[in-house]
Every structure is written in structure tokens, then in C-alpha cells.
MITORSE-662783 format. One record per residue (C-alpha): residue number from 1; residue in three letters; x, y negated, z negated. Coordinates in Angstrom, 2 decimals. Each point is the difference from the previous one (the first is absolute). Last residue first. Layout:
residues N
{r NUM ALA {X Y Z}}
...
end
This chain:
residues 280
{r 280 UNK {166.78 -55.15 -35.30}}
{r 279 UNK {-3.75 0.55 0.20}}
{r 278 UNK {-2.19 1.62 -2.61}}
{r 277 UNK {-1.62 -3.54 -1.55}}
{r 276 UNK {-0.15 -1.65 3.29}}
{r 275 UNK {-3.58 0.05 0.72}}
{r 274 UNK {-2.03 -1.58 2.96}}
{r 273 UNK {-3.41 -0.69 -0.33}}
{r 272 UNK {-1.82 -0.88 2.83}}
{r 271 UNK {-3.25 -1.73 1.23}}
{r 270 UNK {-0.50 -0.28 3.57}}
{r 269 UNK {-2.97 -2.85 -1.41}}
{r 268 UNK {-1.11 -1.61 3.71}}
{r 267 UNK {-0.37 1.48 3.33}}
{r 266 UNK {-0.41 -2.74 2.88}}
{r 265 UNK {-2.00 1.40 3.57}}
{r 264 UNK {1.20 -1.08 3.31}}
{r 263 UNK {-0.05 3.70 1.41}}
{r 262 UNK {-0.85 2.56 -2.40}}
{r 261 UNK {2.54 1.25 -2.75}}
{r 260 UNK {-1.15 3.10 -2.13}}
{r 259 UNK {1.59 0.26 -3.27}}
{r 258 UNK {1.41 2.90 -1.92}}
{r 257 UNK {0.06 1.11 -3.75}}
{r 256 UNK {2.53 2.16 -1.90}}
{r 255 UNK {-1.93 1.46 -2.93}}
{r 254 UNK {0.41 -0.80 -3.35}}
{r 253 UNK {-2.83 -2.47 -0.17}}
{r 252 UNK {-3.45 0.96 2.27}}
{r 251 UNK {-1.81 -2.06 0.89}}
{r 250 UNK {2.76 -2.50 0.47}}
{r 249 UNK {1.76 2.67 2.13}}
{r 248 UNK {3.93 -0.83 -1.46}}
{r 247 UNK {2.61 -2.33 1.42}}
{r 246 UNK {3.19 2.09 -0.71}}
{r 245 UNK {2.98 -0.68 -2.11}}
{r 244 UNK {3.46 0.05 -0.42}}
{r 243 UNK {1.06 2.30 2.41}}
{r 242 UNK {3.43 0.98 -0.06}}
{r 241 UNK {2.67 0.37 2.75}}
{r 240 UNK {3.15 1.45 -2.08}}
{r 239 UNK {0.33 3.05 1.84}}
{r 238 UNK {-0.13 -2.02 2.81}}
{r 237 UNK {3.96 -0.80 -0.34}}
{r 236 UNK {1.14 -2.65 1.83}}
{r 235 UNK {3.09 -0.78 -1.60}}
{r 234 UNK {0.02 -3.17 -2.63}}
{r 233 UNK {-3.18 -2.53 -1.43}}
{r 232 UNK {-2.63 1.67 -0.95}}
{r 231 UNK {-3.63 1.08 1.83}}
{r 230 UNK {-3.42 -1.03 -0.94}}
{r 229 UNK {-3.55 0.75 1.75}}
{r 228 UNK {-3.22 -1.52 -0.63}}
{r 227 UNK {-2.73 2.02 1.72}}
{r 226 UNK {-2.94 0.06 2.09}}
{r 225 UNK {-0.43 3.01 1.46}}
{r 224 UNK {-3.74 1.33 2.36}}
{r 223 UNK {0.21 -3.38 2.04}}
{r 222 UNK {-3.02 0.58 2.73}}
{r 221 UNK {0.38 -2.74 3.17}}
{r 220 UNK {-0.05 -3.35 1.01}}
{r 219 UNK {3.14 -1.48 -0.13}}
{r 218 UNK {1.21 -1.99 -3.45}}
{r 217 UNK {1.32 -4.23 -0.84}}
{r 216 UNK {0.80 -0.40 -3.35}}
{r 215 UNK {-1.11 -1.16 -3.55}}
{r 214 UNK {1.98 0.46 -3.03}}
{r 213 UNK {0.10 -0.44 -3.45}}
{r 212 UNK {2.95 1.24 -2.12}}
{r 211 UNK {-0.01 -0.13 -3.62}}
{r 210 UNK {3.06 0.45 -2.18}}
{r 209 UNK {2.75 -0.20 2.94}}
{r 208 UNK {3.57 0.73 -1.01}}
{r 207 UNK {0.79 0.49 3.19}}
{r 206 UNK {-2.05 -1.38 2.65}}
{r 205 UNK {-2.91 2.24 1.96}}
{r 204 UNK {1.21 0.59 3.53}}
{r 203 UNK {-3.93 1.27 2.22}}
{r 202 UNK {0.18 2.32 2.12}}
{r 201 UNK {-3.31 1.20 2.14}}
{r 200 UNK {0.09 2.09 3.18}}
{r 199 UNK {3.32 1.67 -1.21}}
{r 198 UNK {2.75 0.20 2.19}}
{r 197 UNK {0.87 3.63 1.28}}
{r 196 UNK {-0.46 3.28 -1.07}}
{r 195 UNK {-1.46 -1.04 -3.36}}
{r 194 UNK {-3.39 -0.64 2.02}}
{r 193 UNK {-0.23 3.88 0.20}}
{r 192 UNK {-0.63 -0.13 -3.58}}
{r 191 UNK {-3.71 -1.30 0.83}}
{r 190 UNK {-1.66 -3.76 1.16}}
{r 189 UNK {2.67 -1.16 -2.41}}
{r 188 UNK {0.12 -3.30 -1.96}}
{r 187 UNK {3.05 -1.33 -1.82}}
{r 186 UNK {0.85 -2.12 -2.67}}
{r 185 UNK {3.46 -0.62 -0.38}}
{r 184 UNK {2.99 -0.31 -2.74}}
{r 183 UNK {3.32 0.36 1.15}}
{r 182 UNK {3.79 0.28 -1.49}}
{r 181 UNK {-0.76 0.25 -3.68}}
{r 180 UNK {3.22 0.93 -2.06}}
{r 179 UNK {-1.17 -2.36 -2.83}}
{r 178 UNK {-2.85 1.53 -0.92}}
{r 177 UNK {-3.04 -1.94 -0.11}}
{r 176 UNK {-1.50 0.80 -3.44}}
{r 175 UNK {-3.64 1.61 -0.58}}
{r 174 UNK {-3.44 -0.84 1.24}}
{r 173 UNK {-0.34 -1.38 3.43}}
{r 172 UNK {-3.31 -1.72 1.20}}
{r 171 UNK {-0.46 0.26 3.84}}
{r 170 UNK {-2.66 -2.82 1.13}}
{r 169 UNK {-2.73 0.37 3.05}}
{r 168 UNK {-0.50 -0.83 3.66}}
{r 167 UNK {-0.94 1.38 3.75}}
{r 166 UNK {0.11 -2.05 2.88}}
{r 165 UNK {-1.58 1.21 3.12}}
{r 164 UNK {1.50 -0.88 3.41}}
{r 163 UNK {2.82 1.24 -0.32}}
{r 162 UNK {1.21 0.61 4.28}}
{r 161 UNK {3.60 1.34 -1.44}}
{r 160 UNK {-0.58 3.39 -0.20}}
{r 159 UNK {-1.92 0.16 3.09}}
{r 158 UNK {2.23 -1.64 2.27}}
{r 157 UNK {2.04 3.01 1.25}}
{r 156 UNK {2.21 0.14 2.34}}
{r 155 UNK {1.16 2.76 2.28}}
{r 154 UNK {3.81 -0.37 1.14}}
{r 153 UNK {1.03 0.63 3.38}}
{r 152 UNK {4.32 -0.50 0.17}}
{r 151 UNK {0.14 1.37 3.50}}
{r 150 UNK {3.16 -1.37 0.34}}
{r 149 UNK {3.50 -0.16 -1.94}}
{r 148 UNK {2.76 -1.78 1.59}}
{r 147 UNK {4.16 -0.11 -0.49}}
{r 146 UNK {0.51 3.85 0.07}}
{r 145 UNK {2.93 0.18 0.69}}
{r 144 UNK {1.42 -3.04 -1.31}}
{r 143 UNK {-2.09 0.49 -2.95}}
{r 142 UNK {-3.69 0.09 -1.17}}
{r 141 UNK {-1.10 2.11 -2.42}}
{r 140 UNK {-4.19 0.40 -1.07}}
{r 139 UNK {-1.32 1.80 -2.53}}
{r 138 UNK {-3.53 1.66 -0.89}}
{r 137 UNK {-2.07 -0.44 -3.31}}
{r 136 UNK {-2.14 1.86 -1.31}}
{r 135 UNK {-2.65 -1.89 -1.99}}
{r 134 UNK {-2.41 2.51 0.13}}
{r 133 UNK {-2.89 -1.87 1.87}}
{r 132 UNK {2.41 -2.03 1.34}}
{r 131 UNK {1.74 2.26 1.55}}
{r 130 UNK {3.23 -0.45 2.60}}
{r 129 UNK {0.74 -3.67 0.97}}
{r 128 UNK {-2.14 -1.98 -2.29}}
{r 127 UNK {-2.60 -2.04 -0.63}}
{r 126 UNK {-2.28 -2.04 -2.06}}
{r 125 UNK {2.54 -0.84 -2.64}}
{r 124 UNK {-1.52 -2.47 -2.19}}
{r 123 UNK {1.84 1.22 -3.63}}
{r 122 UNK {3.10 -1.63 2.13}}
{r 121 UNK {-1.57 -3.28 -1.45}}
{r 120 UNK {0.20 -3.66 1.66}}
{r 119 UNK {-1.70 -2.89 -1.48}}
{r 118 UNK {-3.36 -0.47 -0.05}}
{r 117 UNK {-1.80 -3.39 1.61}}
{r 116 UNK {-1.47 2.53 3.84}}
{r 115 UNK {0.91 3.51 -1.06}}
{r 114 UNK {3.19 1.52 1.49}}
{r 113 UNK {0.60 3.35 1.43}}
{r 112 UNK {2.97 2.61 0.29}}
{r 111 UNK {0.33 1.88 2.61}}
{r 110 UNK {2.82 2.71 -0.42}}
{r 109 UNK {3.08 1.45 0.99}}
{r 108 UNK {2.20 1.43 -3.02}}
{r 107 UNK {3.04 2.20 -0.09}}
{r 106 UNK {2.20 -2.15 2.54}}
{r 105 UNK {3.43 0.97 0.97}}
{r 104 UNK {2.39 -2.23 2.01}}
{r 103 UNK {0.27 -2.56 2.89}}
{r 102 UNK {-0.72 -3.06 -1.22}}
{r 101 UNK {-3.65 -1.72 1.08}}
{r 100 UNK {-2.00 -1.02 3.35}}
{r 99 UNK {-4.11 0.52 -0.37}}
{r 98 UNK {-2.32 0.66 2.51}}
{r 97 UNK {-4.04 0.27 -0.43}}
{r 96 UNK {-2.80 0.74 1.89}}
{r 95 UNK {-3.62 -0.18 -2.00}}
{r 94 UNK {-2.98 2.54 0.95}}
{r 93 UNK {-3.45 -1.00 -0.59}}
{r 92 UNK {-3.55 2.27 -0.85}}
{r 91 UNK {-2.67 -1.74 -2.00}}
{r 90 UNK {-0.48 -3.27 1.55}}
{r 89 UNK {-3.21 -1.38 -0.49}}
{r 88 UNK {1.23 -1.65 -3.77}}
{r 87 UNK {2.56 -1.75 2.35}}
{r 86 UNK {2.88 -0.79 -2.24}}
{r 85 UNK {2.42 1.24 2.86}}
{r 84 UNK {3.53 0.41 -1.09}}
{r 83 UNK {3.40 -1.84 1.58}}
{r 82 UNK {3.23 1.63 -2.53}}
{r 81 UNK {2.10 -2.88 -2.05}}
{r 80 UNK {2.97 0.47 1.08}}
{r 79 UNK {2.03 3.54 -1.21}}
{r 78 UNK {1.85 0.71 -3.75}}
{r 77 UNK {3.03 1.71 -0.43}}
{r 76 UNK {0.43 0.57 -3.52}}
{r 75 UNK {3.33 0.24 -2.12}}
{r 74 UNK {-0.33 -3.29 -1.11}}
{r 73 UNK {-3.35 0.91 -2.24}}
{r 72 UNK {2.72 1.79 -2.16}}
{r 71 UNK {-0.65 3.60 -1.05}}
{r 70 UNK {-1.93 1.38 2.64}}
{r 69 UNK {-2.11 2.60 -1.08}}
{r 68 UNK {0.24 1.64 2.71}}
{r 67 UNK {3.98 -0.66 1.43}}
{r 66 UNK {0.88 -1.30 3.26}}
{r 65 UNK {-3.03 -1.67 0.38}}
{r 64 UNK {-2.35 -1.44 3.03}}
{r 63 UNK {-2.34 -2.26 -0.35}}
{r 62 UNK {-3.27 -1.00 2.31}}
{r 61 UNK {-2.42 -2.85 -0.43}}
{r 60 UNK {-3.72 -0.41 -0.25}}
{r 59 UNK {-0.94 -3.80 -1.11}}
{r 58 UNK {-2.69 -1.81 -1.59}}
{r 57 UNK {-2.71 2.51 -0.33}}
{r 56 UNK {-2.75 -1.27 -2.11}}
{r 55 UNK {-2.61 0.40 3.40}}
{r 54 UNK {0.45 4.12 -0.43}}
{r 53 UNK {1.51 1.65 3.19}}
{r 52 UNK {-3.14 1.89 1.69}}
{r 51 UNK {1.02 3.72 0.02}}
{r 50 UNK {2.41 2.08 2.12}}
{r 49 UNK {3.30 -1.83 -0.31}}
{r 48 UNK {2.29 1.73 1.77}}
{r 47 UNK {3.57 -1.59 0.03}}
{r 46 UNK {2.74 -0.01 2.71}}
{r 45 UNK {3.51 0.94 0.66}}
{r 44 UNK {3.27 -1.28 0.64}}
{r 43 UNK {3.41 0.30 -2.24}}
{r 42 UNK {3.08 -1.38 1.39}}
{r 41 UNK {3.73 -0.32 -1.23}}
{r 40 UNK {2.30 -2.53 0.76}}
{r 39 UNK {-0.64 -2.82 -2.62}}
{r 38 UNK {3.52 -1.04 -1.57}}
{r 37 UNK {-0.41 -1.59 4.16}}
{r 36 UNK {-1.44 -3.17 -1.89}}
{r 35 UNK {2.89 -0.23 -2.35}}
{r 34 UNK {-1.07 0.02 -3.74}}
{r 33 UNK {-0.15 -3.61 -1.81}}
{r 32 UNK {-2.88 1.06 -2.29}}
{r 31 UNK {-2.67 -2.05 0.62}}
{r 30 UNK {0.69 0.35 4.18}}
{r 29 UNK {0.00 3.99 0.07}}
{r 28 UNK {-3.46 -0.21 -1.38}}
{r 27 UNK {-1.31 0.54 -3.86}}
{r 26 UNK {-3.40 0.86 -0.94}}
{r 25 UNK {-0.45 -0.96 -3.56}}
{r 24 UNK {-2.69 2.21 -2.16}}
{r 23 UNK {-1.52 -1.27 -3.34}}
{r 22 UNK {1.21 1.90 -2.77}}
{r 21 UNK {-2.57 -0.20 -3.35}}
{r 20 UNK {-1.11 3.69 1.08}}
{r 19 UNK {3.64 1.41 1.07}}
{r 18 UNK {1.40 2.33 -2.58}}
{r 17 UNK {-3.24 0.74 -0.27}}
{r 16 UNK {-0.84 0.91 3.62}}
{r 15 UNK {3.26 2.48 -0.54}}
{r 14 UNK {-1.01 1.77 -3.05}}
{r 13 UNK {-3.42 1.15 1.30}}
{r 12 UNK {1.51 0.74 3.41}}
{r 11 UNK {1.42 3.18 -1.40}}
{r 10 UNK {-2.88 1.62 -1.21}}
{r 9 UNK {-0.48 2.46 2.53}}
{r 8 UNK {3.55 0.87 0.16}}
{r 7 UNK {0.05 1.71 -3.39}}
{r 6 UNK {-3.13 2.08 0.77}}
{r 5 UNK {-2.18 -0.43 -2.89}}
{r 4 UNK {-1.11 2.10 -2.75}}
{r 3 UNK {-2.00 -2.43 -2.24}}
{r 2 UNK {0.68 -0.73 -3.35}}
{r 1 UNK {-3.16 -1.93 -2.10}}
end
């Protein structure tokens, strides 16, 4: 199953799996010997959060990179811990923030989120400086010149990560792993618009898996694809994105099925068969 697929749509896919076993450091001037005045430049702003911030919430920071995806966790500039409101009356709040950092380019703001016992994942962005929604992202440069950037608003959004369904099942593969395989994943779509940015559900499979069961946290909401994906090791090419397999309408087999996810509900048998017989 090919789909036609903007190439930069799909981009995140390969970086979340180069870092889903990564846990993410946060390093200060102090851990790695810089000078305190290294830090010159500025960035302010402040967060909307327009919805009641879920009780697993252990932390709401935000980073800043010079490159997206970053290629070494170093690279990151990464704020204090961020003061939120668990209130479940409080539906409307707006968080301050102010960060000091090198003067230079940065491709990437964003708010990244932490659940309470989980290690860090990047695949938990909740925000970002530009669209979310699209995943477009907009720079910042700070330099002599120009040594503060303000104004830095950034809309977040909780309800990707407030999961409180779980939904389960097992992938059986059929075939040979090849040997070029770069990343294996379930994922779970509300529609292809999802493939803009970070999908709502993804889920690193190991290589060389024979059975895979899973069972993972999901939002409330309609899930019309629910796919495992593949991609090989070298240059990005999404040419060479391929579907492996579908979970099918039970009712009837053959055809792509969907689920429905109501609040606090579990979903069990998300059946799928992935084949690698035509992939190499």
C-alpha cells in the first residue's frame, strides 16, 4: 500500500525513531563548564493553554534548536521547569517565560511535555512557535544586534497528550526483516492530515520483531488509519515509505477498519498483519 505523500509531511517519522529509546538530558551552562555570560541572548514569551492540563503532567518545559531534527540532544536549549495549574476548574491560563542562550540561529521553538514516571520524548511536542496544526515551523536569530526576541506566544495543546483510553492488540509479521531497516512503527491517524505533523498515535516496533504486542495510551476521538509503516536505513527518501499492513473492519476483512475512542474506555484485539514479502 504506496501512498502519495508530501515529502515534508513525513519527516518527523524518521526523527522520533531515531530517538524513541533516548531519554532527554537538559543541560545548563554549569554541567558543561560554559561561561555564564556564553548566555547573552534573550527569548521571552508566554504559553496559552486553553484546556484543563491533564493530572499525569509532570512537567511543561520549553527548547529551543538550532537545527529541527536536532541531531545531538546537546544541541538543545532547554528552559526551567515551567509553573502550570492542575486545577481541573481552570480552563483558560497563560504561562510567562524567559530564557538566556548563545546568540545564533534557531529553527525550532517548541513546548515539549512530560508525563508524570515516563521518560522524555520529543514525539510530546505540544507547541510551537509558528503552526502546530501544520507543523510549520518559524525561526528565531539572536545576535549582537538583535540580542532579544519577544512576543514569543505559542498556543499549546494538551489534547494529544491527555490519553486517557488505552487501546491494545499484537502485529504479526510474515516475511524476513531486511537488513537495511531504519524504523518500524505503528501509527494511528484521525485522517492524512495527521501526517502534517506528529502523529496522534506512534508506536517503535523492534527490529527483527516476530510478534509485537502492544498496548498504549490514545485521545478520545475517531482513528480512520491504523497502519504499520517501514522505512530503510540511508537518505530520506519517501518514495520508499511502505505500508505493511492495515488493521482491517472485522466485519468486514479486506477493508481498512477504524475505531472510535470514548473517554476512559480500553479497546482490545487492534489486530494486524504486517507483510514483508515485497519490501526491500
Amino acid at each position: 500500500m504506496d501512498l502519495q505523500i508530501n515529502r515534508w509531511r513525513f519527516r518527523f517519522i524518521c526523527l522520533f525513531a531515531a530517538i524513541s529509546f533516548s531519554t532527554l538530558y537538559f543541560y545548563a551552562c554549569e554541567d558543561v563548564g560554559v561561561e555564564a555570560n556564553f548566555f547573552k541572548g534573550t527569548v521571552k514569551g508566554e504559553l496559552r493553554i486553553d484546556s484543563v492540563v491533564p493530572e499525569s503532567t509532570d512537567e511543561i518545559r520549553v527548547a529551543l534548536s538550532p537545527d529541527f531534527p536536532p541531531s545531538d540532544f546537546k544541541e538543545l536549549q532547554i528552559s526551567e521547569v515551567l509553573s502550570v495549574n492542575k486545577d481541573t476548574s481552570l480552563h483558560s491560563q497563560i504561562i510567562p517565560f524567559e530564557m538566556q542562550l548563545p546568540y545564533g540561529k534557531y529553527d525550532a521553538t517548541v513546548v515539549i511535555w512530560k508525563e508524570k514516571a515516563r521518560s522524555w520524548s520529543l514525539t510530546d511536542i505540544v507547541g510551537l512557535h509558528g503552526n502546530l496544526e501544520r507543523f510549520e515551523l518559524k525561526g528565531i536569530e539572536l545576535n549582537e544586534a538583535h540580542p532579544t526576541e519577544e512576543g514569543v506566544s505559542m498556543a499549546v495543546d494538551l489534547s494529544r497528550v491527555n490519553r486517557t483510553s488505552t487501546v491494545s492488540g499484537t502485529i504479526d509479521f510474515i516475511g524476513d526483516w531486511p537488513a537495511n531497516t531504519f524504523v518500524t512503527a505503528l501509527i494511528m491517524l484521525r485522517d492524512f492530515n495527521d501526517l502534517n505533523g506528529i502523529p496522534p498515535v506512534l508506536v517503535f516496533i523492534p527490529t527483527d520483531s516476530e510478534q509485537f504486542t502492544f498496548a498504549t495510551g490514545i485521545s478520545p476521538a475517531t482513528y480512520t488509519i491504523i497502519a504499520v509503516v517501514w522505512l530503510p536505513l540511508g537518505d530520506f527518501d519517501l518514495t520508499k515509505l511502505r505500508f505493511l499492513g492495515v488493521y482491517e473492519n472485522p466485519a468486514e476483512p479486506g477493508e481498512a477498519g477504524q475505531i472510535v475512542v470514548q473517554d476512559s474506555v480500553r479497546i482490545s484485539n487492534i489486530n494486524i498483519t504486517a507483510d514483508f514479502t515485497n519490501v526491500k
